[in-house]
C-alpha positions in Angstrom: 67.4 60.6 61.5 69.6 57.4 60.8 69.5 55.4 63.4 70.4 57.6 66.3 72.6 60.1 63.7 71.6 62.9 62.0 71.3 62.0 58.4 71.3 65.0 56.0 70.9 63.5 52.9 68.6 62.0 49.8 67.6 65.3 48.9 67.9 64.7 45.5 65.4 67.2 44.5 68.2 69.7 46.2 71.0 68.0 44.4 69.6 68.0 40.8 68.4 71.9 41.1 71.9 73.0 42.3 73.2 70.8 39.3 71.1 72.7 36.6 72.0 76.4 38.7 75.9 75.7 38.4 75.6 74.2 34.8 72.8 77.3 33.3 75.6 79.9 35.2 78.6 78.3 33.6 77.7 77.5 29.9 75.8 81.1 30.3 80.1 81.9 30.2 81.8 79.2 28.0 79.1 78.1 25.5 81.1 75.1 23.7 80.9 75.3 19.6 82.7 72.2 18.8 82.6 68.6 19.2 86.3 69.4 21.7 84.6 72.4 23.2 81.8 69.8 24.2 83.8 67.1 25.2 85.9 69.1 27.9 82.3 70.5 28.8 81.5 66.8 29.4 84.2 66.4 32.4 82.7 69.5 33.8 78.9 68.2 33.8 80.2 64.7 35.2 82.5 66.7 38.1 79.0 68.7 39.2 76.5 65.7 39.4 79.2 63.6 41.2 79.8 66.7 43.5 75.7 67.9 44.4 74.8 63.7 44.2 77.1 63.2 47.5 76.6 66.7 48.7 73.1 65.7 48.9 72.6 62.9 47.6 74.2 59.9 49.1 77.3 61.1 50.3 79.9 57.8 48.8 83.2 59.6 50.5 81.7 60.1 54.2 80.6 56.0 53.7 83.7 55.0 53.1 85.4 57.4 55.5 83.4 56.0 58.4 83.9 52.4 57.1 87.7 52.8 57.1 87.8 55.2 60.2 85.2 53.8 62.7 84.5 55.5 65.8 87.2 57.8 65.0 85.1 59.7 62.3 84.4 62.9 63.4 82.5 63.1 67.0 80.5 60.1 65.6 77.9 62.4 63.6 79.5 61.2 60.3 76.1 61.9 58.3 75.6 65.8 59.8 75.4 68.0 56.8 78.0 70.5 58.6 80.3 67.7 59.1 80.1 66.4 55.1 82.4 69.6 55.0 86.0 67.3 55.2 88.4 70.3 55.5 86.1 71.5 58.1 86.5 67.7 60.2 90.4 68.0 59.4 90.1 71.5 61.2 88.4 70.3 64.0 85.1 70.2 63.3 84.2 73.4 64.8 82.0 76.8 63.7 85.6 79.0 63.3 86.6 76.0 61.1 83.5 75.8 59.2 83.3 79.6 58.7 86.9 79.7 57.3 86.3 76.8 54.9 83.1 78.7 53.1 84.1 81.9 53.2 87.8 80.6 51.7 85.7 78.7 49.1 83.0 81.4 48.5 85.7 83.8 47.3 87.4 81.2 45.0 84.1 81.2 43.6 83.2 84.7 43.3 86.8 84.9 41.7 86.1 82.4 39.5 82.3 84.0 38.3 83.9 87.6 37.4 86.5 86.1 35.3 83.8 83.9 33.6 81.8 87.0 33.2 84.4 89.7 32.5 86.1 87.4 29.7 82.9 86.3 28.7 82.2 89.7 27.7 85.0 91.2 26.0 84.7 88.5 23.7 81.4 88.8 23.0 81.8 92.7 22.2 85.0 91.6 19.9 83.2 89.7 17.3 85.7 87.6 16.4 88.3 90.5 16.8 91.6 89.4 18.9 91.6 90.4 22.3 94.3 91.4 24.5 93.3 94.0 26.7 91.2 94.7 29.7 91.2 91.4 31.3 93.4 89.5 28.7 96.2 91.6 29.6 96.6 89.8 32.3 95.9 86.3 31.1 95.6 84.5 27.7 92.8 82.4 28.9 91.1 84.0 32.0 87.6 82.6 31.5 89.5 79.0 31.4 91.1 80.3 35.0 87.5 81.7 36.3 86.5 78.1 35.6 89.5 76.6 37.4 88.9 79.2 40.7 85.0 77.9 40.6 86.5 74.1 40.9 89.0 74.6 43.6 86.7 76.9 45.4 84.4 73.4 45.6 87.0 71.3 46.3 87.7 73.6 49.3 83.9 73.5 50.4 82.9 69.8 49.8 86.0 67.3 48.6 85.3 64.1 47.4 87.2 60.9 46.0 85.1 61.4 42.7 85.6 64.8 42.5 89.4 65.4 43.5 90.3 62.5 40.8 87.8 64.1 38.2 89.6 67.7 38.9 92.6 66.7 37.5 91.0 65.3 34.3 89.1 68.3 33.2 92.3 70.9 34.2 94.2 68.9 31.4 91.3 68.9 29.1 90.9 72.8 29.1 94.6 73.3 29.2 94.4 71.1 26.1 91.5 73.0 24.6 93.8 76.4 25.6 96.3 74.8 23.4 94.0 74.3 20.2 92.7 77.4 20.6 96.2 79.1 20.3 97.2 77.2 17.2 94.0 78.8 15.5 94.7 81.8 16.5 98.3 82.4 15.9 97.2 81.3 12.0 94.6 83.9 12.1 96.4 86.9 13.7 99.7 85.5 13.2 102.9 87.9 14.8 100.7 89.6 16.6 99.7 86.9 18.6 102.8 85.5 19.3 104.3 88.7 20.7 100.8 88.4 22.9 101.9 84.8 24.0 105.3 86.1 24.5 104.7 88.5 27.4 101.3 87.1 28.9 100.8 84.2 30.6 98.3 81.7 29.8 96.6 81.3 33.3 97.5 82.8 36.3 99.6 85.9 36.0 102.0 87.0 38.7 101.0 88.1 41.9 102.1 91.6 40.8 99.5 91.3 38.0 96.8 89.9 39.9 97.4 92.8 42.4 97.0 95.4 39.8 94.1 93.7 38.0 92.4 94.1 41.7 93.2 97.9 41.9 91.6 98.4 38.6 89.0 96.6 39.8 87.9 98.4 42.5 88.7 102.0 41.3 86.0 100.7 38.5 83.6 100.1 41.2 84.5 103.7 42.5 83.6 105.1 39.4 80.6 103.4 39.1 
């Protein structure tokens, strides 16, 4: 307890394992070979021990919230754990609003984690060959937008003022890693490549698209 309010924090114990879980499951996907590669990596490493140090850590945003807010912070249990959840305060607070938030942000995530994987893998199997089926079909980079889905999906479940000003950061330094990546490989594969570029987007491909990259999705899981 703090003071007379729950105080669901200083588990740093908590916060450093859930740092080394996220990190092992997403440089399992996008292993960085070069000094840029590592860089953008960088901004990623910073965005997850700034998000699991005030998710349960000390939690810097809620501080300043109640500092700036007073009494009006949410039903004056500004240090509950379920109430750390800010989408969930600006809700209302309650268990429907909770519910929403993780399950919204849970899918973002389990998005994010098949594209990781699925790209992951057809590159793996390509050795160095270009790629532009299965999953690339749809987009030119998706591991880069399985990585982006994972983000969101945690600014959804815990915000923070580090963490929204970081996410902007690291989008623009995988977008520009996207971009040196293309230059390489449109000097390896040449025409080919460009006519890829040409008719497939980079990120997020039309809702059409992402529809039918869901049906074959689940009549794979049928076959299965």
């Amino acid at each position: 307890m703090h003071g007379e309010v729950e105080y669901a924090y200083g588990m740093w114990v908590v916060a450093a394992f859930n740092i080394g879980l996220f990190l092992f499951f997403i440089l399992s996907f996008l292993k960085p070979r070069g000094g840029q590669e590592w860089r953008s990596m960088g901004v990623v490493v910073a965005f997850l021990v700034a998000l699991f140090s005030e998710m349960y850590g000390f939690p810097l945003t809620i501080y300043l919230l109640t500092g700036w807010l007073g009494d009006a912070y949410p039903v004056l249990q500004p240090f509950n754990h379920k109430l750390g959840h800010l989408w969930v305060v600006v809700f209302g607070g309650s268990t429907l609003a909770w519910a929403v938030v993780m399950i919204l942000s849970l899918v973002l995530m389990i998005m994010g984690y098949t594209l990781l994987s699925k790209g992951w893998t057809q590159i793996h199997a390509a050795r160095g060959a270009l790629v532009i089926d299965g999953i690339y079909a749809y987009a030119r980079h998706p591991q880069y937008t399985g990585l982006f889905l994972v983000i969101i999906g945690f600014l959804v479940q815990w915000p923070t003022l580090l963490t929204v000003l970081m996410a902007p950061i690291m989008l623009y330094a995988y977008v520009h890693l996207a971009r040196v990546e293309e230059r390489r490989a449109e000097l390896e594969f040449g025409e080919t490549y460009n006519e890829y570029v040409r008719k497939t987007p980079a990120f997020f491909p039309s809702f059409n698209q992402w529809k039918a990259f869901l049906m074959v999705e689940v009549r794979d899981e049928e076959a299965r």
